[in-house]
N, C-alpha and C positions, 0 to 999 in steps of 0.2 A: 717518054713516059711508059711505052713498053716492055721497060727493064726495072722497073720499080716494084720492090724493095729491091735494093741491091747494097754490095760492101766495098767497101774500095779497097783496091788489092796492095796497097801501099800504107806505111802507119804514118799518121803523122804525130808531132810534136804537140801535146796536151791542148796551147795557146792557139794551134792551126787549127786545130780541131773544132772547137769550140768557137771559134770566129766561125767555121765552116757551116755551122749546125746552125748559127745564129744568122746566117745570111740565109740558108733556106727556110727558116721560121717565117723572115719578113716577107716571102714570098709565100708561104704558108701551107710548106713542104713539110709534112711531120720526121722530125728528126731526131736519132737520138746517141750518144755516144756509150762506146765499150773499151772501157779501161780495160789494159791487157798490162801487167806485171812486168817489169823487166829484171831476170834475176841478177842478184845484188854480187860483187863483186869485191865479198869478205872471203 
């Protein structure tokens, strides 16, 4: 707990994410997710 706030240094996958955030909810860890762009490959 003496690291909190903190970012995880790896991205995941929208779906990992968001299961991720949703499991520390139920523990009722305030969490929140930062969409980060990936540019487009026109």
């Amino acid at each position: 707990m003496n690291n909190l706030p903190g970012v995880l240094r790896k991205p995941l996958y929208k779906y990992q994410a968001q299961s991720f955030v949703h499991e520390l909810r139920k523990v009722q860890v305030l969490a929140s997710l930062i969409f980060i762009d990936q540019p487009s490959n026109s």
